[in-house]
mmCIF file of the N, C-alpha and C atoms, coordinates in Angstrom:
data_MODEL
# 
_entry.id   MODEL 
# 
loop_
_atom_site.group_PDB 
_atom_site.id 
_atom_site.type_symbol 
_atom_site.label_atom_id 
_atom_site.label_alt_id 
_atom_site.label_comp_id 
_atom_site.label_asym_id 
_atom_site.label_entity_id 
_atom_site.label_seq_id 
_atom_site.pdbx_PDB_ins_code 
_atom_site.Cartn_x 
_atom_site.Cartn_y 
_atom_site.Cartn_z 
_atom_site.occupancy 
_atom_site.B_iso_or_equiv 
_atom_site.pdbx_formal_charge 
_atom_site.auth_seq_id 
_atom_site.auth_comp_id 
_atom_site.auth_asym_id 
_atom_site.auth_atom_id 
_atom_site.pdbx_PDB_model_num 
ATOM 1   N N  . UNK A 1 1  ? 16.521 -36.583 10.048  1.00 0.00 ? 1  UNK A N  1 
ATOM 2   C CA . UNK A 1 1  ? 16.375 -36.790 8.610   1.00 0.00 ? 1  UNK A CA 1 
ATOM 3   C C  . UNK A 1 1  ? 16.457 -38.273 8.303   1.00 0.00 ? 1  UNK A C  1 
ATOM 4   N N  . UNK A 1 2  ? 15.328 -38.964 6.982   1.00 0.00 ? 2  UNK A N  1 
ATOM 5   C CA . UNK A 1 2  ? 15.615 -40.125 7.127   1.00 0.00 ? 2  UNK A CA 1 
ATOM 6   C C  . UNK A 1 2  ? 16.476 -40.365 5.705   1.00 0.00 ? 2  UNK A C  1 
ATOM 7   N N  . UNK A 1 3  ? 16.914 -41.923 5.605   1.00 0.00 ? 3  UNK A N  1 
ATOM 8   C CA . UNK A 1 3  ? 17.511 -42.200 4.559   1.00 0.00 ? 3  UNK A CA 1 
ATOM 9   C C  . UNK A 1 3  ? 16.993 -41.998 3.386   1.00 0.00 ? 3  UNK A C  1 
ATOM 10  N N  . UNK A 1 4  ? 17.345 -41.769 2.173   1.00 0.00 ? 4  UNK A N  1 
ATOM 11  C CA . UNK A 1 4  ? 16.674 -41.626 1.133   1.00 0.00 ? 4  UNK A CA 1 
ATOM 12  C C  . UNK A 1 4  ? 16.958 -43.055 -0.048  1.00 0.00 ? 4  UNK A C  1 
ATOM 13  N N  . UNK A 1 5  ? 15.952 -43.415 -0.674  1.00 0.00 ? 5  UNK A N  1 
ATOM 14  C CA . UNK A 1 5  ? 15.661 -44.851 -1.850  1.00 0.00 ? 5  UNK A CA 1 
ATOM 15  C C  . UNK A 1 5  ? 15.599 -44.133 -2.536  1.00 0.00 ? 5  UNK A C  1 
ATOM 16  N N  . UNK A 1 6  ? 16.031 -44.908 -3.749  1.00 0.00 ? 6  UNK A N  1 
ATOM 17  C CA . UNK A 1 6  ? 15.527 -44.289 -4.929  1.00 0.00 ? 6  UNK A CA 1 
ATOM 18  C C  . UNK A 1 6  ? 14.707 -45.774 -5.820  1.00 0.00 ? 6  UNK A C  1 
ATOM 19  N N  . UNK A 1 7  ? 13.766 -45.781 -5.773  1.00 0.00 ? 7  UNK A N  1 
ATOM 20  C CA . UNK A 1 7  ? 12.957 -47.137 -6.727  1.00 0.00 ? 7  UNK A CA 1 
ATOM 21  C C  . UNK A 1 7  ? 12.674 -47.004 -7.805  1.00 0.00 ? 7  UNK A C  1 
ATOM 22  N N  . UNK A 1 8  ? 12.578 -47.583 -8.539  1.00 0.00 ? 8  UNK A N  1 
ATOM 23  C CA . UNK A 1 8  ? 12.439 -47.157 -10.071 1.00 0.00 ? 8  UNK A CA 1 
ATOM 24  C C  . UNK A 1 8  ? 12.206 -48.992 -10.913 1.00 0.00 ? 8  UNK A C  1 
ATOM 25  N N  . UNK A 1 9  ? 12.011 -49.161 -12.442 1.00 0.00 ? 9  UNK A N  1 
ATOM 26  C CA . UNK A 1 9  ? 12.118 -49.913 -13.141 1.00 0.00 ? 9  UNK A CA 1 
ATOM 27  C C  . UNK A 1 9  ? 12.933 -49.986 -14.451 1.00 0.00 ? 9  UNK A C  1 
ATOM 28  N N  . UNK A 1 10 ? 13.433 -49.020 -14.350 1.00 0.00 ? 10 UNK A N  1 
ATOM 29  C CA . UNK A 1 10 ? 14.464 -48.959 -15.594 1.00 0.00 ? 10 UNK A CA 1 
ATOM 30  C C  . UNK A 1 10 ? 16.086 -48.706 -15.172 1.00 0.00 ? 10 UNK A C  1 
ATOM 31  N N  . UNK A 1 11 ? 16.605 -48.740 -15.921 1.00 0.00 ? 11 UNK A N  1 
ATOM 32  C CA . UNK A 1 11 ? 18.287 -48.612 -16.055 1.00 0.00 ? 11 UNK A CA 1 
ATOM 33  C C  . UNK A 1 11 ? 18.316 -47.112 -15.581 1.00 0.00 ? 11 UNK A C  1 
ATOM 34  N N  . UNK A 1 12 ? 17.459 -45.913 -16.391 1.00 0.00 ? 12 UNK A N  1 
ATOM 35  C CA . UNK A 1 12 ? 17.737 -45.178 -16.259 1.00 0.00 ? 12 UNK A CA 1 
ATOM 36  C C  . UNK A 1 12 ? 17.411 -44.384 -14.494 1.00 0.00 ? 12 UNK A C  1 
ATOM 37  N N  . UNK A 1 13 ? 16.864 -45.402 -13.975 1.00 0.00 ? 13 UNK A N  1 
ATOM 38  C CA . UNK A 1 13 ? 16.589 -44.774 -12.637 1.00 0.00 ? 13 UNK A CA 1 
ATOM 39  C C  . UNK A 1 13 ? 17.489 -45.498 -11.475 1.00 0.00 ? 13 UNK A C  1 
ATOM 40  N N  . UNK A 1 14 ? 18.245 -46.542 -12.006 1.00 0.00 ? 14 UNK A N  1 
ATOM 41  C CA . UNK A 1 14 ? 19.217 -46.977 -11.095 1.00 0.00 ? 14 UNK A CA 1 
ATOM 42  C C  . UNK A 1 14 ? 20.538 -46.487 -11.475 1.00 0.00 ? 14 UNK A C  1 
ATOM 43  N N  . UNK A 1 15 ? 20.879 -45.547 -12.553 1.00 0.00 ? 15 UNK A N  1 
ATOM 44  C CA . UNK A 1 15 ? 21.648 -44.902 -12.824 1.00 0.00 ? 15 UNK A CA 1 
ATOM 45  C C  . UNK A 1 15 ? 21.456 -43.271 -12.585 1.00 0.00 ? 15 UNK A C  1 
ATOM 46  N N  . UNK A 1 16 ? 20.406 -42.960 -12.036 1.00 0.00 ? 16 UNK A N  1 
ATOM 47  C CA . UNK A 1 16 ? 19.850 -41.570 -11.309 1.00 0.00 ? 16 UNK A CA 1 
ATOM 48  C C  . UNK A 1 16 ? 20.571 -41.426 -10.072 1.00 0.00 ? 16 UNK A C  1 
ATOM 49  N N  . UNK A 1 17 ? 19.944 -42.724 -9.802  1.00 0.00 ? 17 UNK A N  1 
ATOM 50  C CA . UNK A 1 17 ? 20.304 -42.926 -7.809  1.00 0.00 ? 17 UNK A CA 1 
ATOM 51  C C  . UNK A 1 17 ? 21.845 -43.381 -7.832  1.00 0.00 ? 17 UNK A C  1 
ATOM 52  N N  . UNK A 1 18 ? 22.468 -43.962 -8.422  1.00 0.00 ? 18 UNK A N  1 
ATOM 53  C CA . UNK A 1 18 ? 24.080 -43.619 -8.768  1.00 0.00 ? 18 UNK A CA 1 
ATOM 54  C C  . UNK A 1 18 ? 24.623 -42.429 -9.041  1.00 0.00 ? 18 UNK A C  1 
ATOM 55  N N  . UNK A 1 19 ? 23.999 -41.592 -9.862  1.00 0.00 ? 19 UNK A N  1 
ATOM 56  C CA . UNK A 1 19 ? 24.165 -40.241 -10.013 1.00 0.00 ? 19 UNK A CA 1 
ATOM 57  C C  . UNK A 1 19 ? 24.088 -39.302 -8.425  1.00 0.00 ? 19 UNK A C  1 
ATOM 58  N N  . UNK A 1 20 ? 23.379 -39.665 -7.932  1.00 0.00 ? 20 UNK A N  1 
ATOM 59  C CA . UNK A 1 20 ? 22.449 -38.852 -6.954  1.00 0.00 ? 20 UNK A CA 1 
ATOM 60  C C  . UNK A 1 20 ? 23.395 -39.426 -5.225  1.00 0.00 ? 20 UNK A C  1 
ATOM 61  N N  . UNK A 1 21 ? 24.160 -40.842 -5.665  1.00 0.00 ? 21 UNK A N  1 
ATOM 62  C CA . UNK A 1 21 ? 24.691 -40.879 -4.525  1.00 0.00 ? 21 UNK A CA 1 
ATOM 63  C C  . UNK A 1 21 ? 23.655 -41.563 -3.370  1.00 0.00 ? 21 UNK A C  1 
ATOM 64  N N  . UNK A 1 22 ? 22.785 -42.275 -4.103  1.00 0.00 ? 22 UNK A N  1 
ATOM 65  C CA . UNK A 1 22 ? 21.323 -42.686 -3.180  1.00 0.00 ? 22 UNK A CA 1 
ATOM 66  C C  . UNK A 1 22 ? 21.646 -43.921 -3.201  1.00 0.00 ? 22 UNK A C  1 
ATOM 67  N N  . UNK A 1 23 ? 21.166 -45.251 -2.502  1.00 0.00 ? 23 UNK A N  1 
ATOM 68  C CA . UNK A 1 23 ? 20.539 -46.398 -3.011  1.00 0.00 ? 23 UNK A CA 1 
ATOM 69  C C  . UNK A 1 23 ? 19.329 -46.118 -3.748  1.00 0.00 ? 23 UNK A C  1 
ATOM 70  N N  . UNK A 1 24 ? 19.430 -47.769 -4.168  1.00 0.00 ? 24 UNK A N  1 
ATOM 71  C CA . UNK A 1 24 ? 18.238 -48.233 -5.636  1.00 0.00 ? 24 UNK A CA 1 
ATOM 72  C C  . UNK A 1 24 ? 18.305 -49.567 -4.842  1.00 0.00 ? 24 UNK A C  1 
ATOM 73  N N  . UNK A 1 25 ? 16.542 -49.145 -5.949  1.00 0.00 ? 25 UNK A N  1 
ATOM 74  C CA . UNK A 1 25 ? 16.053 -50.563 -5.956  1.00 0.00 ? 25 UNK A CA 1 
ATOM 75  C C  . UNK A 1 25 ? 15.315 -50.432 -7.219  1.00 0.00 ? 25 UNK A C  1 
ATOM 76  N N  . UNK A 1 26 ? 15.797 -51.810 -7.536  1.00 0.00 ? 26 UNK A N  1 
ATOM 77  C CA . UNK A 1 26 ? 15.249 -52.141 -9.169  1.00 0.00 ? 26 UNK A CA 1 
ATOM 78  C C  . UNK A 1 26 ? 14.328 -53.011 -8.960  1.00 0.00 ? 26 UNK A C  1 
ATOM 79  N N  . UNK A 1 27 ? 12.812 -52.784 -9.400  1.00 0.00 ? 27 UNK A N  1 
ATOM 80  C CA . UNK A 1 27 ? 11.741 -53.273 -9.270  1.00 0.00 ? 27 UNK A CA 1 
ATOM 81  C C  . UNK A 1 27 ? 12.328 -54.302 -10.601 1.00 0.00 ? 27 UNK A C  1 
ATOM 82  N N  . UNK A 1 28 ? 12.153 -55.580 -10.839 1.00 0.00 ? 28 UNK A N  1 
ATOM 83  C CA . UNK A 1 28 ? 12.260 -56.413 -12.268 1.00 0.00 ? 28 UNK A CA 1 
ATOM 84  C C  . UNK A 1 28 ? 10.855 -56.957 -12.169 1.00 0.00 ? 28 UNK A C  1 
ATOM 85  N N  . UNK A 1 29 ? 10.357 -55.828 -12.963 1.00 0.00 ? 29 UNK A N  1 
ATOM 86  C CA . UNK A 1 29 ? 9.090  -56.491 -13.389 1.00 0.00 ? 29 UNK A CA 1 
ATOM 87  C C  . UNK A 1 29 ? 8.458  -57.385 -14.631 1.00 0.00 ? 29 UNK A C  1 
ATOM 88  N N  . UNK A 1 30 ? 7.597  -57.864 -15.028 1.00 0.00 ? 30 UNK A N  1 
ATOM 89  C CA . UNK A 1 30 ? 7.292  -58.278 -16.320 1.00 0.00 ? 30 UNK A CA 1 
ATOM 90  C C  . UNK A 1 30 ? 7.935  -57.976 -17.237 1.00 0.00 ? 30 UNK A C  1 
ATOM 91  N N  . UNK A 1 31 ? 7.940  -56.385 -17.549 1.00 0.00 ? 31 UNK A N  1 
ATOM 92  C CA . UNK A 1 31 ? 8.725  -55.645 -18.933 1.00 0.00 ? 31 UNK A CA 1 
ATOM 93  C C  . UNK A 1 31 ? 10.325 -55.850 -18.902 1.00 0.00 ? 31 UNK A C  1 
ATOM 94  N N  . UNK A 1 32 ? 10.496 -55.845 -17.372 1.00 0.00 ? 32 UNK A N  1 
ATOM 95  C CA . UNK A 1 32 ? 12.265 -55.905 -17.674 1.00 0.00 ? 32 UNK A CA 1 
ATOM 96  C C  . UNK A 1 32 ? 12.912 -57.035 -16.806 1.00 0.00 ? 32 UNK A C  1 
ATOM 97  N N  . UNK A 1 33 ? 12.183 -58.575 -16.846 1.00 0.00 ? 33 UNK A N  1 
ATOM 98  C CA . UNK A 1 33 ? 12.760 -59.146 -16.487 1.00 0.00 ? 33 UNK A CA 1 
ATOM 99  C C  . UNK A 1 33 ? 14.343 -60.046 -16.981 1.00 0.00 ? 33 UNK A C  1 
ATOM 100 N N  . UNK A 1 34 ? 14.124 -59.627 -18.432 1.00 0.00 ? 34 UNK A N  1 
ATOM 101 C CA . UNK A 1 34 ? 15.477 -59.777 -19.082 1.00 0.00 ? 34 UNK A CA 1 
ATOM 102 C C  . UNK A 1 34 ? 16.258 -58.761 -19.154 1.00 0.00 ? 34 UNK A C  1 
ATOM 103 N N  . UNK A 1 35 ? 16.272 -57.608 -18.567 1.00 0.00 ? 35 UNK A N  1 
ATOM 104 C CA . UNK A 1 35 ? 16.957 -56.333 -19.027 1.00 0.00 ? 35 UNK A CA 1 
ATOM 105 C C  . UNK A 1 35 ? 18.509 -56.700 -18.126 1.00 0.00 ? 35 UNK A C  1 
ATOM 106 N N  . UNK A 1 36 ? 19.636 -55.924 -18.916 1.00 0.00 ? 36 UNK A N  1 
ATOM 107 C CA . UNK A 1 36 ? 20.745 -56.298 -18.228 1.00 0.00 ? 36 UNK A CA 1 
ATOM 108 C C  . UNK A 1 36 ? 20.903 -54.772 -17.861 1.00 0.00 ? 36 UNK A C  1 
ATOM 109 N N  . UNK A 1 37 ? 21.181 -54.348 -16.766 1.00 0.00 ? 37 UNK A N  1 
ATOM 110 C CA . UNK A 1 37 ? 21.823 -53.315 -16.324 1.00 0.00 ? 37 UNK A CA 1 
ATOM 111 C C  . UNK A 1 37 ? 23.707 -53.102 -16.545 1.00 0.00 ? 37 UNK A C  1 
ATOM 112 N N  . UNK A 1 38 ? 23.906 -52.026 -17.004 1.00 0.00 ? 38 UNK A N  1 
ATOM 113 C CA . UNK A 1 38 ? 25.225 -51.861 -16.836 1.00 0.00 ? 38 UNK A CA 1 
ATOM 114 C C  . UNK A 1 38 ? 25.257 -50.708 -15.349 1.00 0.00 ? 38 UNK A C  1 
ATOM 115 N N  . UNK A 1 39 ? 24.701 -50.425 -14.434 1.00 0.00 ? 39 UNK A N  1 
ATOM 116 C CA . UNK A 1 39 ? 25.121 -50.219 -13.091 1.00 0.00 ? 39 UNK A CA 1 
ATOM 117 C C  . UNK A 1 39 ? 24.480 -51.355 -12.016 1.00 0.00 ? 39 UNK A C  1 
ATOM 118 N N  . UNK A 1 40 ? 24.810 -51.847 -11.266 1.00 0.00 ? 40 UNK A N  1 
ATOM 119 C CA . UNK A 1 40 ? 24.366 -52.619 -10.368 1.00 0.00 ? 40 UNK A CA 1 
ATOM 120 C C  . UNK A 1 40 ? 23.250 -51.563 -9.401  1.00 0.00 ? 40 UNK A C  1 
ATOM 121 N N  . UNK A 1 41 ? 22.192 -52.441 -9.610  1.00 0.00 ? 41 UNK A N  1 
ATOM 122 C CA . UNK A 1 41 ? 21.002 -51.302 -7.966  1.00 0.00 ? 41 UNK A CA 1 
ATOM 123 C C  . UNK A 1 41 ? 21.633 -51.816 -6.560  1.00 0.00 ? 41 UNK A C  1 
ATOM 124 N N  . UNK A 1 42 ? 21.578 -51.238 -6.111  1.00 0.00 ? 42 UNK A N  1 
ATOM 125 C CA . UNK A 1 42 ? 21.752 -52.229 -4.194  1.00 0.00 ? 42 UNK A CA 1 
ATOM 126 C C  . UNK A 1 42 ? 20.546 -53.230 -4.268  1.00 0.00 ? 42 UNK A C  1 
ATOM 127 N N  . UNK A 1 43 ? 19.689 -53.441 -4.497  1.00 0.00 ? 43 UNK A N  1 
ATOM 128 C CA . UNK A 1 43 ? 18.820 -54.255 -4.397  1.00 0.00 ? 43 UNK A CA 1 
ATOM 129 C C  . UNK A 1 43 ? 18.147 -54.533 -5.877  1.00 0.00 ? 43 UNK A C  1 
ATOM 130 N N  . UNK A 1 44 ? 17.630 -55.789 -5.983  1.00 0.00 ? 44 UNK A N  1 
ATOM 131 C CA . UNK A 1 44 ? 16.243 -55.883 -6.716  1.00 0.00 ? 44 UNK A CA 1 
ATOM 132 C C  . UNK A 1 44 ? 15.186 -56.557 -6.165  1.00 0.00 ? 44 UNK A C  1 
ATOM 133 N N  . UNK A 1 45 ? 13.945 -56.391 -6.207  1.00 0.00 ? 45 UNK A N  1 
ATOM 134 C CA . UNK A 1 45 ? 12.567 -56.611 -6.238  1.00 0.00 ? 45 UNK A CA 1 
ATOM 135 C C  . UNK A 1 45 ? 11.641 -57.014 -7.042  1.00 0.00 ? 45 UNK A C  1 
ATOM 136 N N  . UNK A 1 46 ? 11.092 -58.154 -6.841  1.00 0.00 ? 46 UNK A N  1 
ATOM 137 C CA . UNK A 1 46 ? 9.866  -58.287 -8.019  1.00 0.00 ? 46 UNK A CA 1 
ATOM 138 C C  . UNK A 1 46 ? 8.980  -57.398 -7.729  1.00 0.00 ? 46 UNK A C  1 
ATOM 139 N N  . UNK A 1 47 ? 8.406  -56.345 -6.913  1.00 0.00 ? 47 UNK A N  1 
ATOM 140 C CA . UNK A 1 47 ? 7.403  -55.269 -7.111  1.00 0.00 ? 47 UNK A CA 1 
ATOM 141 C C  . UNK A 1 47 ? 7.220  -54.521 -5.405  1.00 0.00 ? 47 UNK A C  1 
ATOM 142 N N  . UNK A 1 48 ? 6.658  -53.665 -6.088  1.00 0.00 ? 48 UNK A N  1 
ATOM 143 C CA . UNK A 1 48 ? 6.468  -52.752 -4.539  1.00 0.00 ? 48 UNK A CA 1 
ATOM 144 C C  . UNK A 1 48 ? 5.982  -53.908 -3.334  1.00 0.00 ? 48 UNK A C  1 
ATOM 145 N N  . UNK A 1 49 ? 5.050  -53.997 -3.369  1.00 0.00 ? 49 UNK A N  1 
ATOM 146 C CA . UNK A 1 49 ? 4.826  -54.938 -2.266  1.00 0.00 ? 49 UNK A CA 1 
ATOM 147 C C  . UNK A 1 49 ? 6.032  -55.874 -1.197  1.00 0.00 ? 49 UNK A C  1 
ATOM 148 N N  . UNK A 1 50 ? 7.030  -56.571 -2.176  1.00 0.00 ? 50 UNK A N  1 
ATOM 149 C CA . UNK A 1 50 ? 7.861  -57.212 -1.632  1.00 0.00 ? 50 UNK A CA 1 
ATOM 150 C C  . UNK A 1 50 ? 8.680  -56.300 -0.835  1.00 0.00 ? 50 UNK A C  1 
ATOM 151 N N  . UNK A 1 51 ? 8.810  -55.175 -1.776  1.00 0.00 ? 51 UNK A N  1 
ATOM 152 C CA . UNK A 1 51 ? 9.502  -53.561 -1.368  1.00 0.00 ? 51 UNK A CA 1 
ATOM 153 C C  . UNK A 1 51 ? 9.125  -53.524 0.325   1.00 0.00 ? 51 UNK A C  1 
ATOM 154 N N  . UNK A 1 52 ? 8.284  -53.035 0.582   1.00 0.00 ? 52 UNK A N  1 
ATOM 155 C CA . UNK A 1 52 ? 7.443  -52.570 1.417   1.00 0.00 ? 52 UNK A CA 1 
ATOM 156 C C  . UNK A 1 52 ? 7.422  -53.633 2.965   1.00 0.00 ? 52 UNK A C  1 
ATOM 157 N N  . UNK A 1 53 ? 7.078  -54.827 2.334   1.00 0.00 ? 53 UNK A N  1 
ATOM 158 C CA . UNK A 1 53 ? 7.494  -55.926 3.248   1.00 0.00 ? 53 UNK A CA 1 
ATOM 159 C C  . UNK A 1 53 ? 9.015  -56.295 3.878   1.00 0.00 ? 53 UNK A C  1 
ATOM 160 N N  . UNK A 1 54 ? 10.071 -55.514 2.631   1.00 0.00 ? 54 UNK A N  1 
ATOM 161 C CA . UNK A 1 54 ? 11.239 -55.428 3.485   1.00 0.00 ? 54 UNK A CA 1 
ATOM 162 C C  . UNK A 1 54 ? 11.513 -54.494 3.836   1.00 0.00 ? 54 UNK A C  1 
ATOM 163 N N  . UNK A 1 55 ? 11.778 -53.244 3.949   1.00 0.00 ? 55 UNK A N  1 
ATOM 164 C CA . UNK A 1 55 ? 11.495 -52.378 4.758   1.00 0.00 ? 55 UNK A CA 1 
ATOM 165 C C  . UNK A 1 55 ? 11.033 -52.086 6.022   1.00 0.00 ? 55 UNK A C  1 
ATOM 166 N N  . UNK A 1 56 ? 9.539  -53.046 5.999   1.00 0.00 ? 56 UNK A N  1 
ATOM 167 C CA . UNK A 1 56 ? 8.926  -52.822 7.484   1.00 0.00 ? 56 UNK A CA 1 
ATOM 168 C C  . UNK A 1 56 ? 9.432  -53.801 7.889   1.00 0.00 ? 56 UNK A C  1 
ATOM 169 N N  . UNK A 1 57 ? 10.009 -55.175 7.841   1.00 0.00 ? 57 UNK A N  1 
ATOM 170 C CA . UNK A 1 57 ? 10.341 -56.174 8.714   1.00 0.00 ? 57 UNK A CA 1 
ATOM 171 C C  . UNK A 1 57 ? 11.266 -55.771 9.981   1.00 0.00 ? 57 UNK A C  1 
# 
């Protein structure tokens, strides 16, 4: 079985994967590059791509 991410762009999906007991990753994209989270993600990302590039490294 592999690990499970949870990725998302909002608060409410890095507070899912807190719920859920998962890591996050908070994409901060255009729309929410000022957004303040009140849960911390394990990670953030400017967009899938960068995603993807860390992962496979």
């Amino acid at each position: 079985m592999r690990d499970a991410l949870y990725v998302g762009d909002s608060e409410t999906d890095v507070l899912a994967a807190h719920n859920a007991g998962l890591d996050s990753i908070f994409l901060r994209r255009e729309h929410s590059a000022d957004v303040t989270l009140s849960v911390e993600p394990t990670a953030e990302m400017p967009n899938l791509r960068a995603l993807v590039e860390r992962v496979t490294e």
